[in-house]
C-alpha positions, 0 to 999 in steps of 0.5 A, a space after each residue: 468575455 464577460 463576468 457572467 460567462 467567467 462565472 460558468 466557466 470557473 463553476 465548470 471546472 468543479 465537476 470536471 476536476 471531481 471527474 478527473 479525481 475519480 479515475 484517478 488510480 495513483 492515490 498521489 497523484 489523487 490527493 494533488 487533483 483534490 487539492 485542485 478541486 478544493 482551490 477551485 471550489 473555494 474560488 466558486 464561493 469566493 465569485 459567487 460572494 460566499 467569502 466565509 464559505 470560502 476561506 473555510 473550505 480552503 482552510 477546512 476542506 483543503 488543507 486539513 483534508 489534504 493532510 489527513 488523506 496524506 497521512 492516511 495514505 503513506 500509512 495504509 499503503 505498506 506491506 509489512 513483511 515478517 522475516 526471521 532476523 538471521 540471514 536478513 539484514 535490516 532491508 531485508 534485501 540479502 541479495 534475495 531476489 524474492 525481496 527485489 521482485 517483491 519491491 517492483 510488484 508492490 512499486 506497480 501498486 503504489 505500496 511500499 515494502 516494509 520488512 520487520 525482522 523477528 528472532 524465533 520462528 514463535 514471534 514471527 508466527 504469533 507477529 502474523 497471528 496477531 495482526 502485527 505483519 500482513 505477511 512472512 516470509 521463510 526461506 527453506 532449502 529443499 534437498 534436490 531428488 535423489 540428493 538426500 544429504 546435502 541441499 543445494 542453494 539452488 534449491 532454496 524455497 521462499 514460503 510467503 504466508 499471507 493474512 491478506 486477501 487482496 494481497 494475495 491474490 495480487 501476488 499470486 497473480 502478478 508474482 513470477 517467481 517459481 521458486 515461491 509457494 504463496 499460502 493465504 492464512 485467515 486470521 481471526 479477529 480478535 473479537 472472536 479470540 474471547 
């Protein structure tokens, strides 16, 4: 082989690494071939005899860039999940199953389940009102039909209110659980509060 056809061969990679970044659908999986594809540009200007181009997409290009979508990433790929503080532990896990069935679903969509706890059901309201959560999550107990007196724990209810919309519909699809009542909320901007 020679220097001519590396050449090509080292230039091919560029659209093939951009194409394989493309489809990627695990946001991880994303930033690592991005990585690849600024290595590879860096060696296409390094062949090509452009090596301050090179260095600076090497600098520039990859290696802030990586950490700025890594940063980007872990911070937008989170549910923040309002709950009231009593009968929560600080995981919000309570041998609730919602909790864990919610954790799987969100582990599907590689996003990440924090539960923020809140001592009144005002400051959780006014947590969602304000932007603070995307969601929250009250767990009533139902009287059975006919039992009007004392409610069973079988009977318990968990009320998802979410101001999300592609959170919503993923959960009202995906979520399973019967014992579940999912309602979206539209929350004003802010802008349009003054």
């Amino acid at each position: 082989m020679n220097d001519n056809s590396i050449n090509i061969i080292i230039t091919a990679l560029l659209p093939l690494t951009a194409c394989i970044l493309v489809v990627q659908v695990n946001p991880y999986h994303a930033l690592v071939i991005r990585g690849v594809l600024g290595a590879i540009a860096a060696l296409v200007y390094a062949v090509l005899g452009a090596a301050d181009v090179a260095l600076t997409e090497a600098l520039m290009g990859t290696l802030l860039s990586i950490t700025l979508y890594a940063v980007a990433v872990r911070s937008s790929l989170v549910l923040r999940l309002g709950v009231l503080e009593e009968g929560t532990d600080t995981k919000g896990t309570k041998g609730s199953r919602l909790m864990a069935d919610l954790r799987t679903l969100l582990d599907k969509h590689y996003m990440r389940l924090e539960v923020v706890p809140y001592n009144d059901l005002q400051a959780l309201d006014r947590a969602l009102m304000d932007k603070e959560v995307h969601a929250t999550c009250l767990r009533k107990v139902l009287p059975e039909e006919g039992d009007l007196e004392t409610p069973h724990p079988e009977s318990q209810t968990d009320l998802l209110a979410i101001r999300v919309q592609r959170i919503y519909e993923i959960l009202q699809a995906e979520l399973s659980s019967p014992k579940t009542v999912l309602t979206y909320v539209k929350v004003p901007n802010l802008e349009e509060k003054h």
